[in-house]
VOGU-586987 format. One record per residue (C-alpha): z, y, x; residue number from 1. Coordinates in pm, whole numbers. Last residue first. Layout:
BEGIN
+--------+--------+--------+-----+
!     zz !     yy !     xx ! num !
+--------+--------+--------+-----+
!      Z !      Y !      X ! NUM !
...
+--------+--------+--------+-----+
//
This chain:
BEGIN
+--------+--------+--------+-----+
!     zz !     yy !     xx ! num !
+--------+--------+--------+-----+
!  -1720 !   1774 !   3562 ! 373 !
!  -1588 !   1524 !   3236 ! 372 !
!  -1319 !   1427 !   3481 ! 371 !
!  -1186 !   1735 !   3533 ! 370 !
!  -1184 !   1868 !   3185 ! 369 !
!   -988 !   1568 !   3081 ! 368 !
!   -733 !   1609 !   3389 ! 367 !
!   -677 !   1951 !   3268 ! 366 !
!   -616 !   1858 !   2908 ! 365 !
!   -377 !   1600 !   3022 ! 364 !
!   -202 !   1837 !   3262 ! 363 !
!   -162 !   2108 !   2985 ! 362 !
!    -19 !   1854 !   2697 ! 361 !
!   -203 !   1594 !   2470 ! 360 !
!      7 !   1391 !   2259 ! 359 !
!   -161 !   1127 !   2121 ! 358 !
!   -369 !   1048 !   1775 ! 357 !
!   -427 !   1396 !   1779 ! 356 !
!   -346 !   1631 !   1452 ! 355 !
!   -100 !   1827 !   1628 ! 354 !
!   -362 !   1935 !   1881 ! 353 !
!   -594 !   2109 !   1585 ! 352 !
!   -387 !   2383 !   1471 ! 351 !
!   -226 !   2408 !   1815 ! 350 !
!   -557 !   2513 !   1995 ! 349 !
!   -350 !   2763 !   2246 ! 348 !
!   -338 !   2426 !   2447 ! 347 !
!   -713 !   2444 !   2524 ! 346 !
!   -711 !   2751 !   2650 ! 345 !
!   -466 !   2661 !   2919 ! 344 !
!   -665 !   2398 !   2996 ! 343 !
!   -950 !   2605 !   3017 ! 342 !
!   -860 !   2867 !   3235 ! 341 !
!   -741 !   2626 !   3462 ! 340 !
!  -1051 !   2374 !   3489 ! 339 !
!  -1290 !   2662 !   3585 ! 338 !
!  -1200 !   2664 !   3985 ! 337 !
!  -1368 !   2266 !   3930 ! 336 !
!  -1710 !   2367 !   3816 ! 335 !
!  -1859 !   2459 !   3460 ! 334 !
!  -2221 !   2548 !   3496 ! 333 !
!  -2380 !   2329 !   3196 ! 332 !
!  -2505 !   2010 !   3372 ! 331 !
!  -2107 !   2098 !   3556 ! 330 !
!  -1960 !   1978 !   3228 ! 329 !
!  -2176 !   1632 !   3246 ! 328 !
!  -2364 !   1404 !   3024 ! 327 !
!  -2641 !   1672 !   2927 ! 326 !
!  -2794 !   1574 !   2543 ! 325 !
!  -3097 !   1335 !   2608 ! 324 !
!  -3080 !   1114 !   2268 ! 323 !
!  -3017 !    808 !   2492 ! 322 !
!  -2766 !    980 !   2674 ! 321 !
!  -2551 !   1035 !   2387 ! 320 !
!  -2620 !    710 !   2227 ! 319 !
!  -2546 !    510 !   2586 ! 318 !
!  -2173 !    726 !   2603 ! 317 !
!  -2130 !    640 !   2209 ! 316 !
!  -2185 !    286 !   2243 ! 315 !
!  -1951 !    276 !   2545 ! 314 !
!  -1677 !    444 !   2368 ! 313 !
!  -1720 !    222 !   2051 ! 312 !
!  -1731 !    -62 !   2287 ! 311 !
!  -1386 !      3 !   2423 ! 310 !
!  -1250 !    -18 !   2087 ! 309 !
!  -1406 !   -379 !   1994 ! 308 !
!  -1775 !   -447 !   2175 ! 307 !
!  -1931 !   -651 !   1937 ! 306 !
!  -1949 !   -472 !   1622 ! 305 !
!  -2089 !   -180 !   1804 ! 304 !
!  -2188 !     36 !   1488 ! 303 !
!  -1949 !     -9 !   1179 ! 302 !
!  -1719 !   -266 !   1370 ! 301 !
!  -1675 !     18 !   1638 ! 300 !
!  -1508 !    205 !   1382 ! 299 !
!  -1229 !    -56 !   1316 ! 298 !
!  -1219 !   -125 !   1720 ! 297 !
!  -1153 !    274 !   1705 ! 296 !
!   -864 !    261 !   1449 ! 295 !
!   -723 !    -31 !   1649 ! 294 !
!   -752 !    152 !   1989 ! 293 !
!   -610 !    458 !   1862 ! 292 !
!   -245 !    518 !   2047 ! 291 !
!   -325 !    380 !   2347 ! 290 !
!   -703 !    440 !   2342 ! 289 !
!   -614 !    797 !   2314 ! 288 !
!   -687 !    995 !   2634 ! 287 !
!   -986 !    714 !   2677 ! 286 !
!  -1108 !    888 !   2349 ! 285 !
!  -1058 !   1223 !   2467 ! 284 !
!  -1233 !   1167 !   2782 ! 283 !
!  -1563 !   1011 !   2601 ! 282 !
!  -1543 !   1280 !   2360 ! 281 !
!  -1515 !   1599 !   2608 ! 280 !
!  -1886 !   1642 !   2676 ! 279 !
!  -2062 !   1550 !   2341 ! 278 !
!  -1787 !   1811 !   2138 ! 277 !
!  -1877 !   2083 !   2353 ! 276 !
!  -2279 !   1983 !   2306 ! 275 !
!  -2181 !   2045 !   1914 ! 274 !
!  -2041 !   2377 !   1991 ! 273 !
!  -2283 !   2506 !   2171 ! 272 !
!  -2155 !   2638 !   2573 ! 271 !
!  -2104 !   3004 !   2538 ! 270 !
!  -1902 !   2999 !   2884 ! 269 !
!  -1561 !   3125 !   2723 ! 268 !
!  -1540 !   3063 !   2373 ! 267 !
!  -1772 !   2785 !   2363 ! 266 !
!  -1614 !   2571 !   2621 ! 265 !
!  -1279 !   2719 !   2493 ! 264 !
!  -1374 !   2509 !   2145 ! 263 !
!  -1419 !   2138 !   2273 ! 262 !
!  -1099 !   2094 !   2440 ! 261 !
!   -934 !   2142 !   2092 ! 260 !
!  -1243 !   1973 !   1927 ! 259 !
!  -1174 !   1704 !   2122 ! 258 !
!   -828 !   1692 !   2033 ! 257 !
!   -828 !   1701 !   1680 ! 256 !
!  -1014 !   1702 !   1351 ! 255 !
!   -842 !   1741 !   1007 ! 254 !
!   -786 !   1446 !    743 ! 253 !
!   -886 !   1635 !    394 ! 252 !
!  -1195 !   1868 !    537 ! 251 !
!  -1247 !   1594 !    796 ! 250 !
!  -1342 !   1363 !    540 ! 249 !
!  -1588 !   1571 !    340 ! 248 !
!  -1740 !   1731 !    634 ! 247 !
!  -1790 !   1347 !    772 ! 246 !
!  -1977 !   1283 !    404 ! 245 !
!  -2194 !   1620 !    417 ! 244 !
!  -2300 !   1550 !    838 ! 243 !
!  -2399 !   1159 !    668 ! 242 !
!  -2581 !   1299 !    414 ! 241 !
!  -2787 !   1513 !    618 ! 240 !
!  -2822 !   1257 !    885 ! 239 !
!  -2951 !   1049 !    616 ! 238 !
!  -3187 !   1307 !    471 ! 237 !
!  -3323 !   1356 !    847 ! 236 !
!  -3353 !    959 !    903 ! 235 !
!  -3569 !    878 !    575 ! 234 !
!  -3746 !   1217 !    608 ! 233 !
!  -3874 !   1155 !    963 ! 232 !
!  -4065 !   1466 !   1063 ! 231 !
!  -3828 !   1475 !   1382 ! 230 !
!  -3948 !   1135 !   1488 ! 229 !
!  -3780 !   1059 !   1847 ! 228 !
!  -3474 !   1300 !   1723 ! 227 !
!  -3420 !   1173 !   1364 ! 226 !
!  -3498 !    831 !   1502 ! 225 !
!  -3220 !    826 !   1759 ! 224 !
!  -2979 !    984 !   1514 ! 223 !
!  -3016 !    742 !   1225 ! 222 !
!  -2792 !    440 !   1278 ! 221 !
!  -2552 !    640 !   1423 ! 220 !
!  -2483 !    929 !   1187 ! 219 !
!  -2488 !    699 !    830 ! 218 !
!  -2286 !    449 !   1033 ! 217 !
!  -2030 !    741 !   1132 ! 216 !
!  -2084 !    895 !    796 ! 215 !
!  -2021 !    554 !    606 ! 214 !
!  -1664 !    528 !    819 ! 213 !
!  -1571 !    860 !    768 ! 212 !
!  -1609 !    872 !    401 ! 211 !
!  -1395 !    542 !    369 ! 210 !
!  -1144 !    690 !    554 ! 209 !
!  -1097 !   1035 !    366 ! 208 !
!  -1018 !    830 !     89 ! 207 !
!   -803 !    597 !    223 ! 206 !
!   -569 !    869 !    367 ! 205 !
!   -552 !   1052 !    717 ! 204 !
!   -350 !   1368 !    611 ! 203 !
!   -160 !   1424 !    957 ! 202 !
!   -219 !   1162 !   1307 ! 201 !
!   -626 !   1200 !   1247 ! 200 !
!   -797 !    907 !   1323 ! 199 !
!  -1032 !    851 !   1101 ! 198 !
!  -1123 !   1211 !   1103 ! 197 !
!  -1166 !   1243 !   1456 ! 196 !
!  -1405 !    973 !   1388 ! 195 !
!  -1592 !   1132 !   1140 ! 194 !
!  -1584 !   1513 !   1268 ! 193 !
!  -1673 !   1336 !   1625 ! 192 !
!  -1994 !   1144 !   1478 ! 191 !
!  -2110 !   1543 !   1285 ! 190 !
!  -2083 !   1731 !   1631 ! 189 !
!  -2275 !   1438 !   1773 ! 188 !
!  -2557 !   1471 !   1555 ! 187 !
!  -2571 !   1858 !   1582 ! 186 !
!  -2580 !   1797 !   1965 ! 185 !
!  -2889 !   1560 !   1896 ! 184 !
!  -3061 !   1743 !   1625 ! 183 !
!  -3038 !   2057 !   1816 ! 182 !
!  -3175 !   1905 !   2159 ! 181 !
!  -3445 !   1795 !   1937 ! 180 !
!  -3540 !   2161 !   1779 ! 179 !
!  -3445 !   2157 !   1416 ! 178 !
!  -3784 !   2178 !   1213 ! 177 !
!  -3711 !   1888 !   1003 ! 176 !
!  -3387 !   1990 !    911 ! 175 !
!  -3471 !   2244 !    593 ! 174 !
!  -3624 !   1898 !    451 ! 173 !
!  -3312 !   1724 !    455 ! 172 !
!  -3238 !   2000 !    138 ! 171 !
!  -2880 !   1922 !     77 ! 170 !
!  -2766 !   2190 !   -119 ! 169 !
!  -2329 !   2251 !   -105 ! 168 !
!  -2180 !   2384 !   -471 ! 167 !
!  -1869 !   2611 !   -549 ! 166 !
!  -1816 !   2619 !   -166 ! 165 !
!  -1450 !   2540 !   -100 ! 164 !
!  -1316 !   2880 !    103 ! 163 !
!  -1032 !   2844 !   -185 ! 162 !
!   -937 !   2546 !    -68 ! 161 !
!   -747 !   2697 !    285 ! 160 !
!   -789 !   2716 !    631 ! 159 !
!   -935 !   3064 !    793 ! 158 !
!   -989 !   2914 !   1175 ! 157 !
!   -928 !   3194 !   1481 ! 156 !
!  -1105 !   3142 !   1825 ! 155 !
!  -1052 !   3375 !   2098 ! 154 !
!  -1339 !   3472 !   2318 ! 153 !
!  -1404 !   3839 !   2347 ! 152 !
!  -1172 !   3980 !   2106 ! 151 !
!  -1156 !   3715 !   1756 ! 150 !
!  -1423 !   3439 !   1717 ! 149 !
!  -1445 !   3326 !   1370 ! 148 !
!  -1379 !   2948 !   1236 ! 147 !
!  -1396 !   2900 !    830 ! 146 !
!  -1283 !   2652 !    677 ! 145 !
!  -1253 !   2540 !    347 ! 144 !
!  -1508 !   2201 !    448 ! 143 !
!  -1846 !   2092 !    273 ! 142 !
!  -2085 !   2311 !    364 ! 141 !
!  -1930 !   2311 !    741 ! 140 !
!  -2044 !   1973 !    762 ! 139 !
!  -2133 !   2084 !   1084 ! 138 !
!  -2384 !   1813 !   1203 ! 137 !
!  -2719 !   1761 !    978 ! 136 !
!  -2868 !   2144 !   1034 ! 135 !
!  -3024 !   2363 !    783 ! 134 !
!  -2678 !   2372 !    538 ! 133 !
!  -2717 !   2551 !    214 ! 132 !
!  -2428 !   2674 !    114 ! 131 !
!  -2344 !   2830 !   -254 ! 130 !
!  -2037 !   3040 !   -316 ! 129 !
!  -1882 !   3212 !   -609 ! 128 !
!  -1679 !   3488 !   -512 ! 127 !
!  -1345 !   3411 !   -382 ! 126 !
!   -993 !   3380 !   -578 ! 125 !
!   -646 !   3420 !   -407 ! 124 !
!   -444 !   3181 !   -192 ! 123 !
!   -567 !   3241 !    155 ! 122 !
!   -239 !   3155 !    360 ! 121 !
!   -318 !   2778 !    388 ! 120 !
!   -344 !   2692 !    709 ! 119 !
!   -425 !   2970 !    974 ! 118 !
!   -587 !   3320 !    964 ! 117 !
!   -558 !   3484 !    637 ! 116 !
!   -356 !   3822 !    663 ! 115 !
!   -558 !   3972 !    964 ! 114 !
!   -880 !   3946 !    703 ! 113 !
!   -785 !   4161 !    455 ! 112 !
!   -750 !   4078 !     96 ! 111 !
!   -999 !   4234 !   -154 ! 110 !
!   -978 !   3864 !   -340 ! 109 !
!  -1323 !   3832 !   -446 ! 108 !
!  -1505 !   3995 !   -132 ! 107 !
!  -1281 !   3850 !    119 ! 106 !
!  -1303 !   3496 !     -4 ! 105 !
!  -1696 !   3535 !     -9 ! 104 !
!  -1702 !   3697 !    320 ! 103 !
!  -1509 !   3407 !    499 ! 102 !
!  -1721 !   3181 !    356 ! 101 !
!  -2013 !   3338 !    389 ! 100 !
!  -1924 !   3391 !    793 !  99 !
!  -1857 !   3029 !    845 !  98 !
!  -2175 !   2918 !    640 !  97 !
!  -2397 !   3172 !    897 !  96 !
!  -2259 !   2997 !   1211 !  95 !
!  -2196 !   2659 !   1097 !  94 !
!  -2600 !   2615 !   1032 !  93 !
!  -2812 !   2788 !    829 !  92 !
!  -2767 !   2986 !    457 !  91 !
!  -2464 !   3104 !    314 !  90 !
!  -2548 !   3215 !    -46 !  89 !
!  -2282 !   3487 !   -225 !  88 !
!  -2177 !   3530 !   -532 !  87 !
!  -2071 !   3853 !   -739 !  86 !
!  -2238 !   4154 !   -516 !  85 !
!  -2146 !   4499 !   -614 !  84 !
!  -2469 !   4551 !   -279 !  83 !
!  -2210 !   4788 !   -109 !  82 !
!  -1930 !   4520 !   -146 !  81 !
!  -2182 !   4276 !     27 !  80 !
!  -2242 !   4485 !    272 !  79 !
!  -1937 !   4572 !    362 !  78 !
!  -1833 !   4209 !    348 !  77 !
!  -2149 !   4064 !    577 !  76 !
!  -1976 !   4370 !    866 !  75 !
!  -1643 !   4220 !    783 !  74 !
!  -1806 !   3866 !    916 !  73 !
!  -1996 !   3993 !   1170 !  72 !
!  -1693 !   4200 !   1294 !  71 !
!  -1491 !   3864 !   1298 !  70 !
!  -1730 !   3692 !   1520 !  69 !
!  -1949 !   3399 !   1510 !  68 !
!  -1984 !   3145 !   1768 !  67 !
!  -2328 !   3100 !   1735 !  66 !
!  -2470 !   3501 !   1626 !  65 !
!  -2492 !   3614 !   1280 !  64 !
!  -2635 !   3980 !   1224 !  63 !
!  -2826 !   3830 !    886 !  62 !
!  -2714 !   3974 !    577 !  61 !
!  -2944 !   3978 !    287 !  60 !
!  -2841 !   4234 !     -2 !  59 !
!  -2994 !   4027 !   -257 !  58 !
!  -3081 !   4188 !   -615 !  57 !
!  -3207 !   3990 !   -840 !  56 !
!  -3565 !   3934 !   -992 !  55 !
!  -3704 !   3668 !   -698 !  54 !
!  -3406 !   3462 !   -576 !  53 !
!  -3622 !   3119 !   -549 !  52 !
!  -3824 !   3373 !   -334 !  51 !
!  -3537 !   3431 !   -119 !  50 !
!  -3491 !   3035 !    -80 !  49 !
!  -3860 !   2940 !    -10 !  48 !
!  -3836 !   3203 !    289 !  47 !
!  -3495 !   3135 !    411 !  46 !
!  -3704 !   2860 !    671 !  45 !
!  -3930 !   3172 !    799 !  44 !
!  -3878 !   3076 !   1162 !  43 !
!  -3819 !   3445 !   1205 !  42 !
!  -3568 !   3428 !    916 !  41 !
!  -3372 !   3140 !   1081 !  40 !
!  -3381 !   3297 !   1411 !  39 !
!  -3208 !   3626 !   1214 !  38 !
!  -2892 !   3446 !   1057 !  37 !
!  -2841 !   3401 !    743 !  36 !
!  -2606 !   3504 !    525 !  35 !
!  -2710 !   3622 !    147 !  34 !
!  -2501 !   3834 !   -105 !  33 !
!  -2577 !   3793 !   -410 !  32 !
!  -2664 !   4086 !   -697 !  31 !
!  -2586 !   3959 !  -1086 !  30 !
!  -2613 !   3679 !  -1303 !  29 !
!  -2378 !   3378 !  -1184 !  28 !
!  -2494 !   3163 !   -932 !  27 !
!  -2643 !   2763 !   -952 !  26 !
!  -2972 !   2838 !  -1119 !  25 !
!  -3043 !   3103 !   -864 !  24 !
!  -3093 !   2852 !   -604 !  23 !
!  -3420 !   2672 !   -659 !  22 !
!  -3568 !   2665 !   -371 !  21 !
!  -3313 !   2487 !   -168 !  20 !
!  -3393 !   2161 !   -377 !  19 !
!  -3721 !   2074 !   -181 !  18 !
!  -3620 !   1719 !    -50 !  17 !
!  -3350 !   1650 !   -239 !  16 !
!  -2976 !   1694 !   -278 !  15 !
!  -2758 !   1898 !   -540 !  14 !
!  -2347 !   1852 !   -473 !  13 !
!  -2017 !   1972 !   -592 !  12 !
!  -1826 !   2128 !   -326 !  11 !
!  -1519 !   2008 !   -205 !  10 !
!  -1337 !   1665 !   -337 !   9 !
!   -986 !   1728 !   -242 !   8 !
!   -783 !   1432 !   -129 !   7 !
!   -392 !   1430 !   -132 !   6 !
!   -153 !   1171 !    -44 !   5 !
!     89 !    910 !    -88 !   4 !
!    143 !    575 !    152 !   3 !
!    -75 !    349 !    169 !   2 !
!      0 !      0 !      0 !   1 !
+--------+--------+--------+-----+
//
């Protein structure tokens, strides 16, 4: 019998190939506020969207950078409030659906921003929100949180349901486009949301479980293909599907130590945060074999049914390589003298560490960041 918990369902969901055009039947009457971010509109994928928006007024917002800031995110909310919007679309990858979030809870509730950061201290009423995800790895269309960059490279998360989308589109067709190192590090990004997930030390429940596991077989069985045949629609709307399902579960069992180790790469050398998670996850999950190596033999069952816990890091290594992201923190201009700064960053994660499997303290992190050089 497991013990009793909670499980929140997110977004409700459209998906098909094509869907995305067809927004304005899911928001209220009235002027939207649309995220984006520019690359997207020079590769014209918001094109089919907008036009789906044709006779309302959209005040589209697309200063959105990877990593996204704070002032981006006020900046979407004075535009938004200039617009009188009532709903808002967040459009592209985690970048762009971070910053909707965060705008669509500040632009319903008036609250300010310094008030919010951390678990659960966003308790008023958003704007309605639709996200439209154009990568398979965030699963940030399907999670209440929203992760901002603070300063020059501190990282703040806004944690609470009422960043839940109102509904998530799953057009695998707004994928197909994705440049291959993209697919792969997106790919990743979505595997460590799963297992992190089914590992989790708070929340883990059934539920959130069973999600992870079909993501992670979703994710690996598909990965390869989606990145040797990006115009595969099979493999794309699986990865999709998969990135929604690991979103799901990590939104209700939270992610942990690699993405602690994972975020000061991005914060401080600009390093994407799906590569991040590809470079520390092999150290992270030797970190906690001790604690983890039953959950991880149970996930290795759903892709490396031979190889028991160990094989689920070996799997993963090959996979990694296989789908050409860089094995190495030095492949991406970290060296040794670097270590330091990010241990210490690292252990400012707190949100995230107290959901590892196994304690992870300065020297650990630095020993992590040492190895993976």
């Amino acid at each position: 019998m497991s013990p009793p918990f909670t499980f929140q369902y997110g977004p409700q969901v459209v998906s098909g190939i094509g869907v995305s055009a067809d927004l304005s039947r899911l928001l209220p009457d009235g002027p939207v506020l649309f995220v984006t971010d520019a690359n997207l509109r020079a590769l014209g994928l918001c094109h089919a969207a907008l036009a789906g928006l044709a006779g309302r007024e959209v005040a589209l917002f697309d200063d959105v950078a990877e990593d996204p800031s704070e002032e981006s995110a006020l900046a979407a909310v004075a535009l938004g409030r200039q617009a009188g919007a009532l709903s808002v679309v967040g459009f592209g990858g985690g970048s762009p659906m971070d910053v909707a979030k965060a705008a669509a809870y500040l632009l319903g509730s008036g609250e300010q921003i310094d008030a919010i950061y951390g678990v659960g201290l966003a308790q008023g009423q958003g704007l309605p929100l639709v996200l439209v995800p154009t990568t398979a790895g965030t699963g940030s269309e399907a999670t209440p949180i929203s992760i901002l960059t603070v300063g020059e490279t501190s990282k703040k998360g806004i944690v609470a349901p009422a960043l839940y989308a109102r509904w998530a589109v799953l057009d695998a067709a707004l994928t197909a486009s994705l440049p291959r190192h993209v697919t792969a590090a997106t790919g990743v990004d979505a595997m460590v949301h799963a297992i992190e997930a089914f590992t989790s030390l708070r929340l883990k429940n059934p539920l959130s479980d069973a999600l992870a596991k079909e993501a992670l077989r979703l994710l690996a069985a598909n990965v390869r293909t989606a990145c040797d045949d990006p115009g595969n629609m099979a493999a794309r709307d699986a990865m999709l599907r998969g990135s929604y399902l690991a979103g799901l579960a990590f939104a209700n069992a939270p992610v942990a130590g690699v993405h602690a180790l994972a975020y000061p790469l991005g914060g401080h050398f600009h390093v994407p945060h799906g590569l991040s998670n590809a470079l520390m996850l092999p150290h992270v999950l030797a970190h906690n074999m001790p604690a983890a190596r039953d959950l991880y033999a149970e996930l290795a069952a759903e892709i490396a049914p031979e190889g028991g816990a160990q094989g689920l890091v070996e799997h993963l290594r090959q996979l990694t390589l296989d789908i050409g992201l860089s094995p190495r923190l030095s492949d991406v201009g970290i060296t040794a003298s670097d270590c330091d700064l990010l241990a210490d960053e690292a252990m400012k994660q707190e949100r995230l560490l107290v959901n590892n499997p196994l304690p992870i303290t300065r020297a650990d992190a630095k020993r992590m960041y040492e190895a993976a050089l």
